[in-house]
C-alpha positions in Angstrom: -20.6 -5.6 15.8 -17.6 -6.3 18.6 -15.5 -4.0 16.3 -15.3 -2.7 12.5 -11.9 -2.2 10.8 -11.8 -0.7 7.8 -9.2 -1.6 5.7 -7.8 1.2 3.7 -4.2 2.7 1.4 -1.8 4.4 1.7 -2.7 6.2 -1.8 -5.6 8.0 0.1 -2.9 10.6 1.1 -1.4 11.1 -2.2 2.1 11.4 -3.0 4.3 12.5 -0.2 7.8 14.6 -1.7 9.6 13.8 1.5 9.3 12.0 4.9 6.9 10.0 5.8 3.3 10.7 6.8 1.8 10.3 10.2 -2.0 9.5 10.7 -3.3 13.4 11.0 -1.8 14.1 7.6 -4.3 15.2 5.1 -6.4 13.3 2.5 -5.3 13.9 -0.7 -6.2 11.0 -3.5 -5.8 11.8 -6.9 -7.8 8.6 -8.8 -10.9 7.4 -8.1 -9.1 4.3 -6.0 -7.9 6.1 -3.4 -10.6 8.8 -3.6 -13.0 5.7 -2.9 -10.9 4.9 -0.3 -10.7 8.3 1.5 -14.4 8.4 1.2 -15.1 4.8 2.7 -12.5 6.1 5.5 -14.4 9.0 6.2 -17.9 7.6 6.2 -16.4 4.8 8.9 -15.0 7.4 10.9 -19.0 9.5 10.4 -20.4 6.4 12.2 -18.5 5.6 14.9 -19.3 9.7 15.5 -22.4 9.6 15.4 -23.9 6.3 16.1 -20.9 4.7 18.3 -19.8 2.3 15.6 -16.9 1.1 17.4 -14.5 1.8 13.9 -10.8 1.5 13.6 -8.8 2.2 10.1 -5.7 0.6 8.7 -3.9 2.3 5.9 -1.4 -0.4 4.4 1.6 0.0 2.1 1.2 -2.4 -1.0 1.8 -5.9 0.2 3.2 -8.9 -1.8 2.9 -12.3 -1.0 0.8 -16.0 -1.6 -2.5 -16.1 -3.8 -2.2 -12.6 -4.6 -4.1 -11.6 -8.1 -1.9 -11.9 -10.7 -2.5 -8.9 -12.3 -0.4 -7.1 -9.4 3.3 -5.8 -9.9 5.0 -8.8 -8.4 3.2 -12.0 -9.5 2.5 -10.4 -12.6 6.3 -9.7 -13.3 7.3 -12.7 -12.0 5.4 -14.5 -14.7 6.1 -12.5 -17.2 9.8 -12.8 -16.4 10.1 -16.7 -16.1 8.3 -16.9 -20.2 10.6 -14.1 -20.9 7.7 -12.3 -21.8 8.3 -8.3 -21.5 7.1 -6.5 -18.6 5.3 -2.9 -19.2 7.2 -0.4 -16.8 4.8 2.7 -16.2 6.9 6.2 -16.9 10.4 5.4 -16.3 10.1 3.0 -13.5 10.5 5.8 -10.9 7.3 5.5 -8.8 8.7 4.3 -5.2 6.4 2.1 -3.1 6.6 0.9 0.3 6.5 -3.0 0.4 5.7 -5.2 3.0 4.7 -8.9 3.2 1.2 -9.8 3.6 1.3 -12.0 6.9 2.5 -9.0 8.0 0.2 -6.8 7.0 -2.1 -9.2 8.8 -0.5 -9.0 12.1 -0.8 -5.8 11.8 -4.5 -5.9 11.3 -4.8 -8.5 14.2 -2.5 -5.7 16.8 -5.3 -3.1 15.6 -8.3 -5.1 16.1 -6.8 -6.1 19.4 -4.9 -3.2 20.4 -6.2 0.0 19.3 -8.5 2.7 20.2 -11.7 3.0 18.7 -12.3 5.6 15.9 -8.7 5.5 15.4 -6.4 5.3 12.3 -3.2 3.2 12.4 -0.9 3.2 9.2 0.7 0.3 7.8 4.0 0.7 6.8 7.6 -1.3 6.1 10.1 1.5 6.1 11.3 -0.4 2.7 10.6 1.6 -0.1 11.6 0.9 -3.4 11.5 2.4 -7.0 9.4 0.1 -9.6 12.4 -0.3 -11.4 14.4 -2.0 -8.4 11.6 -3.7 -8.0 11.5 -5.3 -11.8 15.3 -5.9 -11.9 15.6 -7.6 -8.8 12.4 -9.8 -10.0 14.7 -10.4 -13.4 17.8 -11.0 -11.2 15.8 -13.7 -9.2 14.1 -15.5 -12.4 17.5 -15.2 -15.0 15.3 -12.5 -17.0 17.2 -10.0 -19.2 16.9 -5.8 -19.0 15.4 -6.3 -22.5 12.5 -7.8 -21.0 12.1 -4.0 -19.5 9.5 -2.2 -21.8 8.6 1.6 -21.0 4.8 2.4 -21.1 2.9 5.6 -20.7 2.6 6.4 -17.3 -0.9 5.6 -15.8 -3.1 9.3 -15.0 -3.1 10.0 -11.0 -0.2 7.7 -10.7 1.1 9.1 -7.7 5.1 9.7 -7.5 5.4 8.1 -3.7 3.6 6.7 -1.0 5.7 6.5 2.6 4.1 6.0 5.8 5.1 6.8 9.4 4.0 3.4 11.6 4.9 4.5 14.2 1.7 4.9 16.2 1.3 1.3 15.2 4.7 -0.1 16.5 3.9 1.7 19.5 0.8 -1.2 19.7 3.0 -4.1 19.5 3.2 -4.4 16.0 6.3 -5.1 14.3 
């Protein structure tokens, strides 16, 4: 193996009050996703330590883009919208993600395989963060949906509050 990148979240630092977080922030997931995550992060990180598994880690905001599984926020909505079905809002829409596109994300990928240090963690962000509300009225803005469409669900347990990452060691790369 040339090089192993592992990709990971940005969920495996849980949610972040204010700021963003930088790399050498601490691990804090609170599901079992990102606790996976965090776990698969840390047992890449164990081998390049101690066997020289040359290992580097991207944490990614949540992307959007082509082919992605339709069960995901945006496709999902977007679906849902255009048959004016309604779309199931978790807690009152506040959550705020950090959205990016996915060729992006994939450049980003590429500038670490290429570009960074080995044993290394590079986060993945956009700087455009968003509530899931904006999110699901600019979706029924673009498709002619109605607010009506909006229905309220119980909010999801371990649903983090928000996610923001610091890219900056990333930019600093080539990445952009």
């Amino acid at each position: 193996v040339d090089r192993f990148v592992q990709i990971s979240t940005d969920e495996v630092y849980g949610t972040i009050d204010s700021g963003s977080v930088s790399e050498d922030a601490p691990l804090d997931p609170r599901n079992p996703y990102s606790a996976t995550k965090a776990s698969a992060d840390l047992l890449a990180l164990s081998y390049y330590t101690t066997h020289g598994l040359p290992v580097l880690i991207t944490r990614s905001s949540n992307n959007y883009g082509p082919r992605q599984h339709r069960e995901k926020l945006i496709p999902k909505f977007i679906t849902r919208a255009a048959a004016s079905k309604e779309l199931p809002v978790y807690g009152d829409g506040s959550n705020i993600r950090e959205w990016m596109y996915v060729e992006d994300n994939c450049r980003a990928i590429m500038t670490v395989l290429t570009e960074g240090q080995l044993g290394e963690v590079y986060n993945v962000g956009s700087d455009m963060e968003l509530t899931n509300l904006e999110v699901t009225n600019e979706i029924l803005d673009l498709v002619g949906g109605s607010q009506e469409q909006i229905e309220f669900v119980e909010d999801r347990p371990g649903h983090d509050q928000r996610y923001s990452l610091d890219a900056t060691k990333l930019r600093s790369r080539g990445w952009e």
